[in-house]
N, C-alpha and C positions, 0 to 999 in steps of 0.2 A: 800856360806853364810849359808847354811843350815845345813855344816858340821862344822862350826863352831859354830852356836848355841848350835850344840848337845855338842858340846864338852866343854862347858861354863857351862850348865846346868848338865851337868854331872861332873862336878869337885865342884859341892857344894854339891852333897850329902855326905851322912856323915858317911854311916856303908861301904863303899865301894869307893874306892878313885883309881879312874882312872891315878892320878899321880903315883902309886905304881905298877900299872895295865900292865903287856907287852904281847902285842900277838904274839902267836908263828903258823907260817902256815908252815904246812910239805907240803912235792915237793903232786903234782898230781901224781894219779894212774889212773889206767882203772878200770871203775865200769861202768855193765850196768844199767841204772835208770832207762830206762822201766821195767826191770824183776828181779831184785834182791831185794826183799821185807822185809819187816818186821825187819829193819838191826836195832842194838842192841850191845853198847859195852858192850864187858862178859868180866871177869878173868882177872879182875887189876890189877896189884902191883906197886909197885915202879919201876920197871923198863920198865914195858912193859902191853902196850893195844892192844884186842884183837876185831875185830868188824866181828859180824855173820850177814849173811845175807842168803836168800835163795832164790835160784833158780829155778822155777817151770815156765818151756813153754810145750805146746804140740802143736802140728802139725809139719809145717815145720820149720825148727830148733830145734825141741826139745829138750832139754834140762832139769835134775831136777838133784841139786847139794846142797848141803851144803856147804858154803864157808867160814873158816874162815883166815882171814887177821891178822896179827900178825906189830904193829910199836912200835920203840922204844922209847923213850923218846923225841926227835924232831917230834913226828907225821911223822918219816919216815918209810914207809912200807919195813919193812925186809924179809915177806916171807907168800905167801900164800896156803892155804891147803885148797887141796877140796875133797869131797868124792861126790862119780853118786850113786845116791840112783837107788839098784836093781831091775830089773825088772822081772814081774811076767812071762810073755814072751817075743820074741824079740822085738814084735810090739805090740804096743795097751795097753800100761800099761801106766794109767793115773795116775796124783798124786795128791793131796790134801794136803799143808802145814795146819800143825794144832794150833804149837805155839812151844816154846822151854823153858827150864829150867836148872839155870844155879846153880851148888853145887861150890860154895867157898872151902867147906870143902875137896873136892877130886880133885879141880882145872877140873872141865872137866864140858863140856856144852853140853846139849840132844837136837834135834830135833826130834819132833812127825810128823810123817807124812802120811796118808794114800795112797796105792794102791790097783787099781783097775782093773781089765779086765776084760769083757765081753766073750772072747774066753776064758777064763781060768775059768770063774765063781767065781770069787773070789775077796776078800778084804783082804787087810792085814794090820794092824795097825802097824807099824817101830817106836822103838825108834834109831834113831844115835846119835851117844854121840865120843866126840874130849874132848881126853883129852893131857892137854897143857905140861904136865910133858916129854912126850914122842910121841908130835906130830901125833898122830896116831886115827883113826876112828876104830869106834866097830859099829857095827847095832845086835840088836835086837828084834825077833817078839815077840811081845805083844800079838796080836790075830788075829785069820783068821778065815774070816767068809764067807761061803757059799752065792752066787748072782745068782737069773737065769737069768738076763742080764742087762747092764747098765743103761739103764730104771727102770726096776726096783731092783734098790742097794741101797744100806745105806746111811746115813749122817754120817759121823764121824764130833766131836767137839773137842775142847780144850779151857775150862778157869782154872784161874790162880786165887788163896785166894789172899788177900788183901796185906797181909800178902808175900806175895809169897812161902810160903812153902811147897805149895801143887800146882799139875796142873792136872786135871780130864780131861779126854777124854772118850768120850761115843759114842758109835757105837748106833746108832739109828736104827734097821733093820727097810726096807722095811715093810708096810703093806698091804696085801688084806684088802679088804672086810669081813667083823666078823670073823677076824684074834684077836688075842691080840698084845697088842702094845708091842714090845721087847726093850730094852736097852742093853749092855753092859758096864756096867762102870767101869773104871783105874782109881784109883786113884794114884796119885806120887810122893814121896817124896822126894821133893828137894834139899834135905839134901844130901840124898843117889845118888837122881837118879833112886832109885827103887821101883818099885810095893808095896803103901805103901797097899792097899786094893784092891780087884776086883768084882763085882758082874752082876748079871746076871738078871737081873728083868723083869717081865711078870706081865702086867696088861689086867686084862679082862673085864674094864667097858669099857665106849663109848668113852673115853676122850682120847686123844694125848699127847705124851711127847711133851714139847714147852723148851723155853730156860732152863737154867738153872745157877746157879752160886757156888764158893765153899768157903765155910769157914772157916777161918784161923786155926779151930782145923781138917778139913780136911772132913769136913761133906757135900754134896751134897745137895742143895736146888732146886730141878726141879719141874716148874709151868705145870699145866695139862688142856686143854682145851677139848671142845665140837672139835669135828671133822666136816670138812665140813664148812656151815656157818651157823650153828644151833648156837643159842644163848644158853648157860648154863654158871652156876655159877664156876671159875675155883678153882681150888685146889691146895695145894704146897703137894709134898710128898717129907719129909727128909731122906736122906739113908744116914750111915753110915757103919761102918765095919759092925757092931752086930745087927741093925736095922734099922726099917722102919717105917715113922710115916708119917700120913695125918693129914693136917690141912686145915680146908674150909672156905673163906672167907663170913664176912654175906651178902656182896652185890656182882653183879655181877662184876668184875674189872679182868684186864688186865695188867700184866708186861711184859713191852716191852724191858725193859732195868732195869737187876738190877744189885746189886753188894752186898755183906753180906760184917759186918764193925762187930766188937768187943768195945763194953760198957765196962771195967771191965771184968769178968767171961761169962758176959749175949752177944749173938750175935742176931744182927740185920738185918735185908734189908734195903738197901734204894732202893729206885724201881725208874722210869719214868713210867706211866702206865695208861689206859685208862680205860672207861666203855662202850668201844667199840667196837668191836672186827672187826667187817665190814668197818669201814670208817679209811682208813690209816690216814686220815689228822688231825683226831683225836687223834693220837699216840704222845703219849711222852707229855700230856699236864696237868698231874700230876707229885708230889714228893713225894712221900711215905714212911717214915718210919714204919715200920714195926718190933712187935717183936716175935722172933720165939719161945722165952720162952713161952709165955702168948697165943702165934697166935691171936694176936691182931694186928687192924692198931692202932698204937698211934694218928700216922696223917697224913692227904694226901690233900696235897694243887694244888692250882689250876694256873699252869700257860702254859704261852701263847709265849714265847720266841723262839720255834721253829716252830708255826705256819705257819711264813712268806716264811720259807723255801722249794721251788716248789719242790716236787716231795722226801720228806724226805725218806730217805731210814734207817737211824738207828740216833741213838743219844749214843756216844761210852763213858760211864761213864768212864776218862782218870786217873780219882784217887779222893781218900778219904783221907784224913787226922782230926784225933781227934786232937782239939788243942785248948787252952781255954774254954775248956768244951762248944764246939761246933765243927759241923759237916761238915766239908767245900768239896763241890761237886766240881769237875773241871770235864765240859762235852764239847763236841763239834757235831756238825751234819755232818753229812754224804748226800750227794746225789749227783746223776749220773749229770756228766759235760755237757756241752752244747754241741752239737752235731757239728761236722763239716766238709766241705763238703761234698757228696754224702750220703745222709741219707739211700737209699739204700744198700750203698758197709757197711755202718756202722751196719747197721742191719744184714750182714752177719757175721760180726767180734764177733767170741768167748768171746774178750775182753770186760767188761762194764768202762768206766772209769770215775772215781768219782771224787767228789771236796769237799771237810772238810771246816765247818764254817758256823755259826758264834761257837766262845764257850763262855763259861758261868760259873761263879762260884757261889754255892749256897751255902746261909749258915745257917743250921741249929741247933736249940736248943738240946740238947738230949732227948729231948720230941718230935722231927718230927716239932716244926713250923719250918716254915722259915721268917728267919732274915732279910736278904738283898738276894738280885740279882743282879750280876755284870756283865754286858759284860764286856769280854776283849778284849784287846786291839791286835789285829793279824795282821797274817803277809797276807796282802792282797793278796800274789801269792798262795794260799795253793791249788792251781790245778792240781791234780793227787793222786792216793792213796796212793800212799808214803808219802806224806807231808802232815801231819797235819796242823792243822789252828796254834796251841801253841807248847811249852812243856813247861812244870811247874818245878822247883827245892823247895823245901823244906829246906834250909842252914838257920839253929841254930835259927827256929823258924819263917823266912821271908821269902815268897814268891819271887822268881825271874820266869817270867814269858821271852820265848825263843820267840821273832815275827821273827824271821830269819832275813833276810837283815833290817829288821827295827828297829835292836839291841835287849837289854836284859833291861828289869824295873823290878822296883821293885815293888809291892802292897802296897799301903801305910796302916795304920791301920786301915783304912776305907774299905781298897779293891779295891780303885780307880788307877789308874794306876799314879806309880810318875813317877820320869824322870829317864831318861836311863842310866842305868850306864855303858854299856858295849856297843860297834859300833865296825863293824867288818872293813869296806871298808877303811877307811883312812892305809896307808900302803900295803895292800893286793895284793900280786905280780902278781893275776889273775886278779884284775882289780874288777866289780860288775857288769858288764850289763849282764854275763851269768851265773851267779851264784844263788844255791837257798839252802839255807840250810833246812834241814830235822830237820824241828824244834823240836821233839819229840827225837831226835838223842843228847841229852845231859846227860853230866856225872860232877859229884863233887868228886873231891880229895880232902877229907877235912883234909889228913895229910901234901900233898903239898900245899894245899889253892889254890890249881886249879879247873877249869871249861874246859871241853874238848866238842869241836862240830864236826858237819860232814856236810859239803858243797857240793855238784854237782858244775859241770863247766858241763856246755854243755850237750849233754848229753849220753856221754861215758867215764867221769870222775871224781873221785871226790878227795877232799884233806884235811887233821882234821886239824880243829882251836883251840887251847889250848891258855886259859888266864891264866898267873900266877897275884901272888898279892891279892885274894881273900880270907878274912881272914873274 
């Protein structure tokens, strides 16, 4: 009954017509779902999709690999390639997936990844880059930095413009005690693949480098705090190729999560951010627009949406889009999953594992209010850190929002959630009681009028769903 409603109400909507609609499910393959992360179709064309995923275990088993899966036009997998990211020595070389970036223009896809040993004293920043013309891996050192032991080693990062044209990675060095705070920043251009800047920065006041974000012209916005749990007022410093500028905010405030969006010529922040810097539970309970021309807040309003959420660990801004001369946020939460059984043997496990949800669309003016606040509408299973709660499409101006087994809607012009145009289970030769699609795992062929997903069975398998008919 309930598969028939859906499918009654999905055949009166009207930009998308389920009669025209046919889905196409390629055979299963082997995929491991605990550890193959951050998966992402790269390097489209008309004949052929490519899905990266990466592979980072240590201990027993270990394993670190860059995988990419190659299928052909059925979502059948014709052939996969992997490259074992090197080690510093035989034993004891850790890694750190950073993020990855993918050039259309030279067909080939990078992964950033750091290693690390302790016996070796050392860090080394990797680009690996597959490129599909000729099947073949390259690795690249970017930079290697000096460790006196894995205790005390670096952070390396990796974010990605809005834009995606740029991915910055910044080596954090360790600090002493009335040391100066060191970075290392890569800048990357996506285009190329290559080093589009590099710098080397040394600050000497009391303050600590804290997150950072990059801007579609490829500029570095990194927020500065009090070290320790001293209260002071934080700071932004801008780096780019040729320079470096401070801006200080006139109240004491806290960005927890930001992201830079482009007005025209003019770039902005939109932040989540506190006046708090001590009480976690306080985090993420602003929305701040911000402009980096002026270093002004235009505006920062006050909500309360993630409050509810026990033990919030991040609020992951999922994307920005300009559109109707407003500013529309799609964010989701992050926190550590419910524990089960032996809380002891869990407390010795390396692993933390998380659960995503609720998320939320914000919508603001270009002056920083906000308009509306939407929950959306999710796919109830989102437990594990693969699975997001959504994934969002953007197609010719309308929102289709991915709940996984609970189908695909639309946003109506209010933001409310319409009715479902797309339902994956009727047909589906693996059946749905084991199945979870990786909601964030979607792609738009807007020359075939296709929608392509990525499902789990079980969980050492998974298989891609393509809808044609979407026009």
């Amino acid at each position: 009954m309930k598969y028939l409603v859906t499918f009654i109400l999905a055949a009166c909507f009207a930009n998308l017509s389920l009669a025209q609609m046919q889905n196409q499910y390629g055979e299963k393959f082997t995929f491991d779902v605990k550890n193959e992360k951050d998966a992402h179709f790269v390097l489209q064309d008309n004949y052929n999709t490519y899905l990266l995923t990466n592979l980072n275990v240590d201990g027993i088993g270990a394993g670190h690999q860059m995988i990419v899966r190659k299928f052909d036009q059925k979502n059948t997998l014709v052939e996969t390639f992997t490259f074992d990211y090197p080690k510093i020595e035989p034993l004891g070389t850790l890694y750190d997936y950073l993020g990855y970036a993918e050039s259309a223009a030279t067909g080939k896809v990078a992964v950033f990844a750091e290693a690390h040993s302790g016996n070796a004293a050392k860090s080394i920043i990797y680009k690996f880059e597959f490129n599909k013309a000729t099947s073949k891996f390259t690795s690249t050192v970017l930079a290697e930095n000096s460790i006196a032991s894995l205790m005390k080693a670096g952070n390396a990062y990796a974010e990605r413009s809005l834009n995606g044209k740029y991915i910055a990675v910044n080596y954090h060095n360790y600090r002493d005690k009335a040391a100066p705070d060191k970075n290392l920043l890569i800048v990357i251009d996506a285009n190329t693949l290559n080093v589009a800047w590099q710098k080397e920065l040394t600050f000497n006041d009391e303050f600590t480098s804290q997150n950072y974000t990059v801007t579609n012209s490829g500029k570095v916005v990194m927020m500065r705090d009090m070290k320790g749990s001293k209260k002071g007022i934080t700071y932004l410093s801008i780096i780019s190729a040729d320079k470096q500028e401070d801006q200080h905010f006139e109240a004491q405030v806290f960005l927890n999560s930001m992201k830079a969006i482009s007005i025209g010529a003019d770039e902005y922040l939109v932040a989540f951010n506190s006046d708090n810097k001590n009480f976690r539970e306080d985090y993420y309970n602003n929305l701040m627009l911000y402009d980096l021309k002026s270093g002004k807040i235009l505006n920062n309003t006050k909500t309360r949406d993630f409050a509810s959420v026990k033990q919030l660990t991040d609020v992951d801004i999922r994307d920005i889009v300009l559109q109707n001369n407003e500013i529309h946020v799609f964010a989701d939460a992050k926190a550590p999953a419910p524990q089960t059984g032996n809380g002891f043997s869990n407390m010795s496990s390396f692993d933390v594992a998380y659960n995503w949800g609720p998320g939320y669309l914000y919508v603001l003016s270009f002056d920083g209010q906000l308009k509306a606040t939407k929950k959306l509408y999710t796919d109830g299973k989102a437990a594990g850190e693969s699975y997001h709660s959504f994934g969002v499409l953007n197609i010719k101006g309308n929102y289709y929002i991915n709940a996984g087994g609970n189908g695909v809607y639309q946003l109506t012009k209010t933001f409310d959630r319409g009715e479902s145009v797309i339902y994956f289970y009727p047909g589906d030769p693996y059946g749905n009681t084991s199945n979870r699609f990786i909601n964030q795992l979607v792609a738009y062929f807007p020359d075939k009028g296709s929608l392509l997903f990525g499902r789990t069975i079980n969980n050492n398998e998974m298989s891609l769903v393509s809808v044609t008919g979407v026009k």
